[in-house]
N, C-alpha and C positions, 0 to 999 in steps of 0.2 A: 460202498462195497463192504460187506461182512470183512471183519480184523479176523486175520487166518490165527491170533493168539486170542484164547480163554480171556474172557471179560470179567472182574469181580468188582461190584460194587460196594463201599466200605462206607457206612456213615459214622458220621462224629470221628472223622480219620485225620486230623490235623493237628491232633497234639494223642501224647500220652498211649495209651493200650491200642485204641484208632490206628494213629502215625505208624505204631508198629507191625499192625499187622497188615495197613496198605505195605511197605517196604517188605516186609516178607514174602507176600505175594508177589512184591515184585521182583521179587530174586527169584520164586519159584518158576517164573514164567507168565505170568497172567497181566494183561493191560489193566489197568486200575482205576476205577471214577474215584477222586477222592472227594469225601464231601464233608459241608460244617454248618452250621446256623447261620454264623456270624464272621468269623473269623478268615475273610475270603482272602485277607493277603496270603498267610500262613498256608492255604488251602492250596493258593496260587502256586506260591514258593515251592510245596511237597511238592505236586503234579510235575514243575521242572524238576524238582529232582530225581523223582522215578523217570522219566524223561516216555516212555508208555505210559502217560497216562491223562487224564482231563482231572478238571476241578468242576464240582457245582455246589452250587447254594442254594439250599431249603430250608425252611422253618418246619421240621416234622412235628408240631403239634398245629399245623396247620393243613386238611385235607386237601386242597387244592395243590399245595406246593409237593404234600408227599405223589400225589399221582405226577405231575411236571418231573418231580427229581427222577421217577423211574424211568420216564418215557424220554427222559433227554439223556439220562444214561443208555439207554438202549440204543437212543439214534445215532448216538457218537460214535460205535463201531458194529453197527448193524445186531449187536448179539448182548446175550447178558447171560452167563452161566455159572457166575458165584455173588449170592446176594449175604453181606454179613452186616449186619442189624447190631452195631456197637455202639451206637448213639444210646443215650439214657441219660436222666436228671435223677437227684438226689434232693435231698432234705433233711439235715439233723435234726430232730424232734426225739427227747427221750421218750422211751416206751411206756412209762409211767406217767405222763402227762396226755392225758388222753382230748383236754380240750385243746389244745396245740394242733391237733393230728383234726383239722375240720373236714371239711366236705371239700373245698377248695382246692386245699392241698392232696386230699385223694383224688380227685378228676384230677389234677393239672398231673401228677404222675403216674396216672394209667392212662391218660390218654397221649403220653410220649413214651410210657417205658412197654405196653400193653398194644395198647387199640394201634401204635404206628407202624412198628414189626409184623404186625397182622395185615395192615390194609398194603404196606409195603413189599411183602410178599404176594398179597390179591394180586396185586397190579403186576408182579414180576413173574407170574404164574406161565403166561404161554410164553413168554423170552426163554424159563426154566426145562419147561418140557420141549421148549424146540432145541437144545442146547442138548438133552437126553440122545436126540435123533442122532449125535454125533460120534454115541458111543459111548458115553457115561452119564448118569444121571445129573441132571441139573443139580444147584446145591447153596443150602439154605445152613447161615450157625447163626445162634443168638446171644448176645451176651449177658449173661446172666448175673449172679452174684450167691456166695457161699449163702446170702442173706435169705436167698429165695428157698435154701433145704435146710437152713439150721433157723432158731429163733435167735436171730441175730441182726445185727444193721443198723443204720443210721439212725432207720424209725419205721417203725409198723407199714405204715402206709408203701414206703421202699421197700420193705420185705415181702409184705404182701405183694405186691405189683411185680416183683420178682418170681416169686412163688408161683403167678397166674402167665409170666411167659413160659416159663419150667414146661406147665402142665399143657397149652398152648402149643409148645415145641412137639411133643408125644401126640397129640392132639394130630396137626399139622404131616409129623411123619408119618400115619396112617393114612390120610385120607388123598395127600398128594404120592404117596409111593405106585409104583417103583420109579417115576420120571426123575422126581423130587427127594432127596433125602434132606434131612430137617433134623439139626442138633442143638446143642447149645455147649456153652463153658460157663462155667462158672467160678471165677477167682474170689478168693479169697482177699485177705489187703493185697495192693498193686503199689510198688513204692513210684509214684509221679510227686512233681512239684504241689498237686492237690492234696498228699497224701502225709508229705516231709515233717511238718508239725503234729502228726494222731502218734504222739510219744507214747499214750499207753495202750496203743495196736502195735506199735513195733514192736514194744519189747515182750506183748504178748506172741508175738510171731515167734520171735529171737529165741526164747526160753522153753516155749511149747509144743510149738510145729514141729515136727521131725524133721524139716528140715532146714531149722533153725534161718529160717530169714522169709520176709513177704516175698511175691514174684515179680519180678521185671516187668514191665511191658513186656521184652522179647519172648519171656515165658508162655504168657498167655497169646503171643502172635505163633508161638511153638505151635501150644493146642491144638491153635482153628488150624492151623496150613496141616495137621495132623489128619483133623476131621474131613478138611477141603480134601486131602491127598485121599482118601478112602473113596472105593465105592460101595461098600456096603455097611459100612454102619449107619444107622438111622433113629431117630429117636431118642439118643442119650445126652443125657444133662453131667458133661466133663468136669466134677467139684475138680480147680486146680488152685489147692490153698495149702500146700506143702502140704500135705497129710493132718493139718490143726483138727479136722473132723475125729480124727483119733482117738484124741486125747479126752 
């Protein structure tokens, strides 16, 4: 029997910017899939805690599992009306090292940060527009990176691959409107346990950002429940990097 509460699916949501914005969601109201690659204790553990909600496990650079993780989130409470695509891989490689940045490492991070968010939306397409019939438009945020609008980031291939969900997203909120609206965020540094040691991004936050520190997690779970609570924005790429774009 259809969950009479809004359904939002959250990947890569078991730790860090993820974790935050399943718990956000889950204060806003919405039953939560929380999901993770690997990490199925933690994934476990969330799900009790939000106490609405399921855990599942996929390897999203593997097509098989990304269609299984929608269809088994959908079947869990008959409905799926917020799909947010926070999972993503990284790779430090400077910009100036250009035989570093192969061919391998570009497929292996567009086809997690890129081709997954697209087929994972394919597939959550009539859950999206059935969930419209209810009276608001189904609704799609991507997580993106300040990396994908500024020449910045780990390394080329990240930034690129950021850059092409960006465009992707606009792409996206055209062609599925008005059922579907289709955004993105974009942060800037995010201070997590990942992040604790990039001493000279902090203090470049600290000193330059206006305002003056990187963002929480909560920050960036701020955004999306920002973009989820809307029904009419569509198409926009949210830069949330304290203002650094400024400067």
């Amino acid at each position: 029997m259809p969950n009479a509460l809004p359904v939002a699916l959250v990947t890569g949501s078991t730790s860090g910017i993820g974790a935050a914005i399943a718990r956000r969601l889950s204060r806003d109201g919405y039953a939560v899939i929380v999901h993770s690659r690997s990490s199925v204790e933690a994934g476990q553990a969330l799900a009790a805690e939000l106490g609405n909600a399921a855990y599942l496990q996929a390897d999203l650079a593997q097509e098989a599992d990304r269609v299984r993780l929608v269809r088994a989130a959908i079947a869990v409470w008959g409905r799926l009306d917020v799909l947010v695509n926070n999972a993503g891989i990284s790779q430090v490689i400077p910009h100036a090292d250009l035989a570093a940045a192969t061919p391998a490492v570009w497929q292996t991070l567009h086809e997690v940060n890129v081709v997954a968010p697209f087929r994972l939306i394919a597939e959550a397409e009539a859950a999206l527009r059935a969930s419209a019939l209810q009276g608001r438009p189904g609704c799609v945020v991507n997580v993106s990176s300040h990396a994908g609008v500024r020449p910045k980031g780990a390394s080329i291939p990240y930034a690129a691959s950021k850059a092409a969900l960006n465009h992707m997203t606009r792409l996206l909120a055209l062609s599925l409107a008005p059922d579907i609206r289709v955004n993105a965020v974009a942060p800037g540094l995010v201070d997590t346990p990942l992040t604790a040691s990039w001493t000279q991004a902090q203090q470049l936050w600290q000193e330059k950002a206006p305002m003056r520190r990187a963002a929480r997690p909560e920050d960036i779970a701020q955004a999306v429940a920002m973009l989820v609570e809307s029904n009419y924005l569509t198409g926009e790429i949210l830069l949330s990097d304290g203002g650094l774009n400024l400067t």
